[in-house]
C-alpha positions in Angstrom: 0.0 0.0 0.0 1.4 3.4 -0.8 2.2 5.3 1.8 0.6 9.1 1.7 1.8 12.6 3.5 -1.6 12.5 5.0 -1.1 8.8 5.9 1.9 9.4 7.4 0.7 12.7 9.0 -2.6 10.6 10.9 0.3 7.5 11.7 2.8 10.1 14.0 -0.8 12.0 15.1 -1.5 8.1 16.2 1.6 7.9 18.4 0.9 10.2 21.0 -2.0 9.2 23.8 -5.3 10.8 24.1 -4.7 11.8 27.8 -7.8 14.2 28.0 -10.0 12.4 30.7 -13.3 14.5 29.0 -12.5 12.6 25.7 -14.4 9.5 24.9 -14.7 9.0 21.3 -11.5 7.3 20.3 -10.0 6.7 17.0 -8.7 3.9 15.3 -5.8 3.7 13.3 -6.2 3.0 9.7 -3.1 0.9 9.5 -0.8 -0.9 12.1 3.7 -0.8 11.2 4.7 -4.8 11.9 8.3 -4.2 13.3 9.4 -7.8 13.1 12.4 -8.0 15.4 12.7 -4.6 17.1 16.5 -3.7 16.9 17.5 -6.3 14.8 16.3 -5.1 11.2 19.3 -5.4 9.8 19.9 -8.8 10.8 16.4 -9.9 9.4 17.7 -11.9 6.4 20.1 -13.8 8.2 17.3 -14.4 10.9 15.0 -15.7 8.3 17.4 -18.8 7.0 17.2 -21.0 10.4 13.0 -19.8 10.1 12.8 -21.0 6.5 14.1 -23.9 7.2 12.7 -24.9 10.2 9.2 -24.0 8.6 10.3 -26.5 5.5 11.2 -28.6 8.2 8.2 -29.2 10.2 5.6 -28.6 6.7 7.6 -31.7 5.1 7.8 -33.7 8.5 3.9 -33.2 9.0 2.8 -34.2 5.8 4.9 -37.2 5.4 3.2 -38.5 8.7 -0.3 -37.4 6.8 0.7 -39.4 3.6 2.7 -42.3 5.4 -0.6 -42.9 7.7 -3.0 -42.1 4.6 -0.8 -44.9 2.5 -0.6 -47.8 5.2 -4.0 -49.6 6.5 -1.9 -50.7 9.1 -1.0 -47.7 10.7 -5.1 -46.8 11.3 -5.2 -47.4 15.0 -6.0 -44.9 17.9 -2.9 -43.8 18.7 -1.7 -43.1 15.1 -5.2 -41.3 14.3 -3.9 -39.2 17.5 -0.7 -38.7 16.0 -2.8 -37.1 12.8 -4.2 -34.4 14.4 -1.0 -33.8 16.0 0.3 -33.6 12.8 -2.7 -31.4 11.4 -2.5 -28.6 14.8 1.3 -28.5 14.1 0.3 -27.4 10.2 -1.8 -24.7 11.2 -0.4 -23.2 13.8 3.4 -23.1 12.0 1.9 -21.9 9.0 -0.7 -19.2 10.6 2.3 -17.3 11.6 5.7 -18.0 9.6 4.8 -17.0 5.9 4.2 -13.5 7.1 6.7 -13.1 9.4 9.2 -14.3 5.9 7.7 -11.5 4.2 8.6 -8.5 7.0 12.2 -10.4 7.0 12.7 -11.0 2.8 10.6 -7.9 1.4 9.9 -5.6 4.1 6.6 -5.4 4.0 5.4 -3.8 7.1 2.2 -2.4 6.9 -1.3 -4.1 7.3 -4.5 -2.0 7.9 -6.3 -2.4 10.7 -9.0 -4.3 9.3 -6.1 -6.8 8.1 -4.6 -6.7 11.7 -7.8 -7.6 13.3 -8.4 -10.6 10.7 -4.9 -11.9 11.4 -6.0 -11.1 15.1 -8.7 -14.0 14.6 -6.2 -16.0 12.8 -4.4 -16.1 16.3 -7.4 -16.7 17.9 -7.0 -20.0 15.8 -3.1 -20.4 16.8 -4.9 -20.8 20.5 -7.0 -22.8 19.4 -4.7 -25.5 17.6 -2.6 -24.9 20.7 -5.3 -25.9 23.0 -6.3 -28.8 20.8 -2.3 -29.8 20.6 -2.5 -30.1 24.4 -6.0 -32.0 24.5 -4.4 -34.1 21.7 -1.6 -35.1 24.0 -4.2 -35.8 26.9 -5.6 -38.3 24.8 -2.8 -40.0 23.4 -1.7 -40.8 27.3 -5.3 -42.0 27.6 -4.2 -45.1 24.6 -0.7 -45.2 26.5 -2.4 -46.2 29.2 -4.8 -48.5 27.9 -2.4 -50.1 25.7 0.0 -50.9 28.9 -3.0 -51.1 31.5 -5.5 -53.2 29.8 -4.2 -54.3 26.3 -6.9 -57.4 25.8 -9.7 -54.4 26.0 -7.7 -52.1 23.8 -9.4 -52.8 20.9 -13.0 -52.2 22.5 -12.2 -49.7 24.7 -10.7 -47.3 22.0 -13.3 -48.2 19.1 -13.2 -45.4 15.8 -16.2 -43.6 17.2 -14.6 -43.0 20.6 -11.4 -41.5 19.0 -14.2 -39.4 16.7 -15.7 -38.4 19.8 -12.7 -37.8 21.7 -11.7 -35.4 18.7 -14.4 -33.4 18.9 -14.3 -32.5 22.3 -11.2 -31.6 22.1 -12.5 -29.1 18.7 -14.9 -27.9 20.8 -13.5 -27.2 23.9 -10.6 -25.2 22.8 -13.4 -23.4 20.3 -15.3 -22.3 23.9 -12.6 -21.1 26.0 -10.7 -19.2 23.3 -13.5 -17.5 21.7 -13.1 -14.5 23.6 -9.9 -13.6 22.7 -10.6 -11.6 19.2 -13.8 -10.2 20.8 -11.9 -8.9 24.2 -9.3 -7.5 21.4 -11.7 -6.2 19.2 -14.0 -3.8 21.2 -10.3 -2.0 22.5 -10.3 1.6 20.9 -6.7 1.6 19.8 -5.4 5.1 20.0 -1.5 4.9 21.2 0.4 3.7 18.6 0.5 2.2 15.4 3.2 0.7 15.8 3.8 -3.0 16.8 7.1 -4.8 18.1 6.5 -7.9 16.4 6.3 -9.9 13.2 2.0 -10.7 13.5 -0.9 -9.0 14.8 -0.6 -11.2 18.0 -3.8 -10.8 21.1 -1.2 -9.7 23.6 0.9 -7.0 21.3 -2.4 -5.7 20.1 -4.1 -5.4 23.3 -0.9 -3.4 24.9 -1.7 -0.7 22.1 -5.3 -0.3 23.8 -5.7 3.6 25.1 -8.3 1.5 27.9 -8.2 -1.0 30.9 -7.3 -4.5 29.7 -6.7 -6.2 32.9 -9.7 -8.1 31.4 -7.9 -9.9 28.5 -4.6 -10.8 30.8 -6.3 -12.4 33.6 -8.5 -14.3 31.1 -5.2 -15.1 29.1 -4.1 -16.4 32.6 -6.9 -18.6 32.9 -6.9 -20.2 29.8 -3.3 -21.1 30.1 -3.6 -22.0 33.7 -7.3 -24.1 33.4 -6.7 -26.1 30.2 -3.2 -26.7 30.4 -3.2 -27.8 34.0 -6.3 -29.6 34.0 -4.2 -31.4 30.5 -1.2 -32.1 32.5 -3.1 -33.1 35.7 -4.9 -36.2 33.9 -1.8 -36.9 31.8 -0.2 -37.2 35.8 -3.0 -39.5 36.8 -2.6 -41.8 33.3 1.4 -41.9 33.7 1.1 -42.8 37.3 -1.1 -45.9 36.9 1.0 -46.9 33.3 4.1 -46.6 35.7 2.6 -48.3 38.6 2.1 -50.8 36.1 5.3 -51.3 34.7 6.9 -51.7 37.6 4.9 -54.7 37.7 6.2 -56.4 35.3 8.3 -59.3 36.2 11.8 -58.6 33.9 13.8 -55.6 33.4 13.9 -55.9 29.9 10.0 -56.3 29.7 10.0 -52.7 32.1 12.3 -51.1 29.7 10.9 -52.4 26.8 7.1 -51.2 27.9 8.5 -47.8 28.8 9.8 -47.3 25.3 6.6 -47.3 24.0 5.7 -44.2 26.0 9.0 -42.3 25.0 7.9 -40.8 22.2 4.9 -39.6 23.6 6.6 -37.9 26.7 9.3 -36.3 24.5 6.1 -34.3 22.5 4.9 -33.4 25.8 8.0 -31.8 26.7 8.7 -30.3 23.8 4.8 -28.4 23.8 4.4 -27.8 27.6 8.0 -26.1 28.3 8.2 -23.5 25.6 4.7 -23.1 26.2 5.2 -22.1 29.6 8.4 -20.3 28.9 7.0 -18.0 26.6 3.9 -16.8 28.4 5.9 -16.6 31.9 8.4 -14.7 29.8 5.9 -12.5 28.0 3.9 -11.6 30.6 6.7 -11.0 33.4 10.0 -11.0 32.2 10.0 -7.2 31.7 13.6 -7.4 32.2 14.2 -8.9 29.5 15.2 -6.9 26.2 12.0 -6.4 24.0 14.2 -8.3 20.7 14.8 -11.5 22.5 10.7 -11.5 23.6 9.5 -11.4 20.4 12.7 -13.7 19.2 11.5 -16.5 21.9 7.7 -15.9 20.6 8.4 -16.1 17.1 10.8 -19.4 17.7 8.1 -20.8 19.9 5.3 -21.4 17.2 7.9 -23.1 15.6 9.4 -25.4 18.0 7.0 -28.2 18.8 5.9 -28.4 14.6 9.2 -29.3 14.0 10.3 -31.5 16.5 7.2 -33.7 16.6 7.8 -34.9 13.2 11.3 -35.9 14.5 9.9 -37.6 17.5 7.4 -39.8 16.2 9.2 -40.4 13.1 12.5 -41.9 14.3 10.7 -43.2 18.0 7.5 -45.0 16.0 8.8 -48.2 14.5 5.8 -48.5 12.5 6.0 -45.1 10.6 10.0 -45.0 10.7 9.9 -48.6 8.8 6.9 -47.6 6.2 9.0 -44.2 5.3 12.1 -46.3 4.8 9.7 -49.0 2.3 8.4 -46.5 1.1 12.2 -45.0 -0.3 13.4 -48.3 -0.8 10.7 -49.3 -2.9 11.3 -46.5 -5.1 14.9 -47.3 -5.5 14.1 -50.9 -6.4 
């Protein structure tokens, strides 16, 4: 969009706060300025190689799980269909975020109206979503763990197709109720600060800090939802692990012990590798005002991309099943 001397003229008018306490009708800007990394422009291209390629990365890991498990009737059991929507959240939420970020760091392009910023505002209001569902995802995967380990002759009836449909769905829905009021808190703001926004997407939390109003509202609820969902996720993934290692410490044999346990390996590595920069990020976003505004947005932007890529990595070299069909599958070709 070309930039105009009126344009610019209503952006530096838009930089200053409305600080008269007798004025209520606010105005919005008509455009927002992405920064990307704040204080590191120049740096921006050689920022956006490990991005690229951790983007290729986790969109070529993803959908070779999708097409491996697609390919192999074998491979259509609970815990695999789990591993799907894993594989689907990780998608969305890597590519919701890193294309435009690519575009600030390759072509400059900085500006997005306000009407744009909003939309990509609801587009994060997806990212929480597939993060929610990521988490609920993980809840249920411990659920076949444990199953599997606890009571493997009732596997098969316990975890029928129209209990892992059902078991999807909740998980859709409940991360669809909590999260929906995050566009609508950020949308009735009046945003009359800045235009400006240090970072590479129209995130909730940088848009919200540009509201001229009270939005102790959208943090405490931002609080919640983190708090809630993931702890409830992480308290009935305690309860499932405790009972699978209660009973693998049943088992007669060491071997039979370490072999059970290796089952669960890969699912406790993806749990790692969601819940900690999970937690890092929002501790560090919310409280670590210490901590120099580039390297925020440098752990925010890394963290979308963290858990897409490495989940690929996990299941893929951990899962005998998909690690053998993916070396068939290249072998096969070769022969």
């Amino acid at each position: 969009m070309q930039e105009t001397p009126l344009y610019r003229t209503v952006g530096h008018l838009l930089l200053y706060s409305m600080s008269d306490s007798n004025t209520t009708d606010f105005t919005n800007p008509s455009t927002f300025i992405l920064l990307g990394i704040p204080g590191l422009e120049v740096a921006h291209i050689w920022i956006s190689i490990p991005f690229c390629a951790m983007y290729t990365i986790a969109v070529l890991g993803n959908f070779t799980i999708l097409f491996i498990v697609k390919r192999e009737p074998s491979l259509h059991e609970p815990m695999v269909y789990f591993l799907s929507m894993l594989a689907i959240t990780d998608l969305v939420i890597s590519t919701s975020t890193v294309p435009k970020m690519l575009s600030i760091f390759w072509f400059n392009s900085r500006e997005i109206s306000f009407s744009a910023c909003l939309t990509q505002m609801y587009l994060m209001y997806f990212i929480h979503r597939f993060t929610d569902m990521e988490s609920g995802i993980l809840v249920a995967m411990a659920f076949d763990r444990y199953v599997a380990i606890c009571h493997p002759l009732r596997h098969s009836t316990i975890l029928t197709n129209s209990v892992v449909v059902k078991i999807g769905l909740a998980v859709v829905l409940r991360s669809g109720i909590l999260t929906l009021p995050y566009p609508f808190l950020a949308w009735r703001w009046p945003y009359c600060r800045t235009n400006i926004i240090p970072n590479s997407y129209c995130g909730h939390i940088s848009l919200v800090k540009l509201a001229c109003a009270d939005i102790s509202i959208s943090s405490y609820y931002g609080l919640f939802d983190l708090f809630a969902v993931i702890g409830i996720d992480l308290f009935f993934i305690a309860v499932s692990y405790t009972q699978l290692l209660r009973a693998i410490f049943r088992l007669p044999t060491k071997d039979a012990r370490l072999k059970t346990f290796g089952t669960c390996v890969s699912h406790l590595c993806a749990i790692f590798a969601l819940y900690i920069p999970m937690f890092f990020f929002s501790l560090v976003y919310r409280f670590g005002h210490n901590v120099p505004l580039p390297l925020r947005v440098l752990i925010a932007s890394v963290y979308r991309l963290v858990p897409p890529v490495l989940h690929p990595i996990i299941y893929g070299v951990r899962t005998k099943q998909i690690w053998g069909r993916l070396l068939h599958l290249f072998t096969h070709k070769e022969t």
